[in-house]
C-alpha positions in Angstrom: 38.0 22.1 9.8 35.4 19.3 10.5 34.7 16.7 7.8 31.1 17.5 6.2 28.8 14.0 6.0 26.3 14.7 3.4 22.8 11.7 3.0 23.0 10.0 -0.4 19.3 12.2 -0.8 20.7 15.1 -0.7 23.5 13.9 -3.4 20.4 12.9 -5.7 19.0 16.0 -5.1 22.1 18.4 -6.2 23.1 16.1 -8.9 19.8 16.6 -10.4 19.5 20.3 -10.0 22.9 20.3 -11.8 21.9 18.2 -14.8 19.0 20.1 -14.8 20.6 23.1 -16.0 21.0 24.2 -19.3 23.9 23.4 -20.8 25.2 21.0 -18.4 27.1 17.7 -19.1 25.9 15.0 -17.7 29.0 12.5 -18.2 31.2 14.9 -16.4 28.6 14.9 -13.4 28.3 11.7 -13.2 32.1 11.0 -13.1 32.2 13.6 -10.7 29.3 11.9 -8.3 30.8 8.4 -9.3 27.6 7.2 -10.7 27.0 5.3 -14.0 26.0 7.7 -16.9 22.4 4.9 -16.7 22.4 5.5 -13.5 22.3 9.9 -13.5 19.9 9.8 -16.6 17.1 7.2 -14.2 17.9 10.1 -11.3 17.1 13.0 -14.0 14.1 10.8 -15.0 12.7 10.0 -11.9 13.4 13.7 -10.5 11.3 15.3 -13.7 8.8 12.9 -13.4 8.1 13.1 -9.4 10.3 15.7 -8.0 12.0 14.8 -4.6 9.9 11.7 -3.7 11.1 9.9 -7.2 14.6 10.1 -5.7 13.6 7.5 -3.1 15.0 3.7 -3.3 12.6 1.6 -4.9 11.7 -1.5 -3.8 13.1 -4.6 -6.2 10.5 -6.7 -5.5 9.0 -7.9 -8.6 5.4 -5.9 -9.6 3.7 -9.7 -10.1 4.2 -13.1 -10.5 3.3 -15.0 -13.5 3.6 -18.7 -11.8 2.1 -17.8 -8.6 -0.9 -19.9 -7.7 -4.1 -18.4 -6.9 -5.5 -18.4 -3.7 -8.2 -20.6 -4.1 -6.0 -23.2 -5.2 -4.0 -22.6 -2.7 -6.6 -22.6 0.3 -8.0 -25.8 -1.2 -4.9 -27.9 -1.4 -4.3 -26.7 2.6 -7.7 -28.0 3.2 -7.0 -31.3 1.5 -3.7 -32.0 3.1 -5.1 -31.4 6.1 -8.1 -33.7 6.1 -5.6 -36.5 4.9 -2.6 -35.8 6.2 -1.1 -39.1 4.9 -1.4 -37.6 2.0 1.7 -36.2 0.0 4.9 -35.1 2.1 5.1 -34.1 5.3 2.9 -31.1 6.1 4.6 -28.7 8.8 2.0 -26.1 10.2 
């Protein structure tokens, strides 16, 4: 009998419809998918909330940056270094 391989989507998937059901216990499920009881309850959330799409890996890039600089700061120190490029350390383009 051949070995079944089954995508880590369709994983989410079942384990959702599972802890979806009435009565079900989450902490066994998620012993028995070897996922952390936070882990199973964020599936359940996103599942509710977006259906098969919120199953998707998320990016964990960061939604904004509080110390970025703004552009035109930015584009005017560039234009700066580059009409004195003496000027500060040494300026690679």
């Amino acid at each position: 009998m051949p070995f079944t391989t089954r995508s880590i989507m369709s994983q989410r998937i079942e384990f959702c419809l599972l802890a979806s059901k009435p009565g079900s216990n989450i902490s066994d499920l998620c012993r028995r998918y070897e996922i952390s009881r936070r882990t199973g309850y964020k599936w359940l959330k996103r599942y509710n909330e977006k259906g098969n799409k919120g199953l998707l890996d998320h990016s964990k890039r960061p939604y904004n940056f509080p110390n970025k600089t703004c552009t035109e700061i930015e584009e005017y120190v560039i234009k700066l270094r580059k009409n004195d490029p003496e000027w500060g350390s040494v300026y690679i383009n």
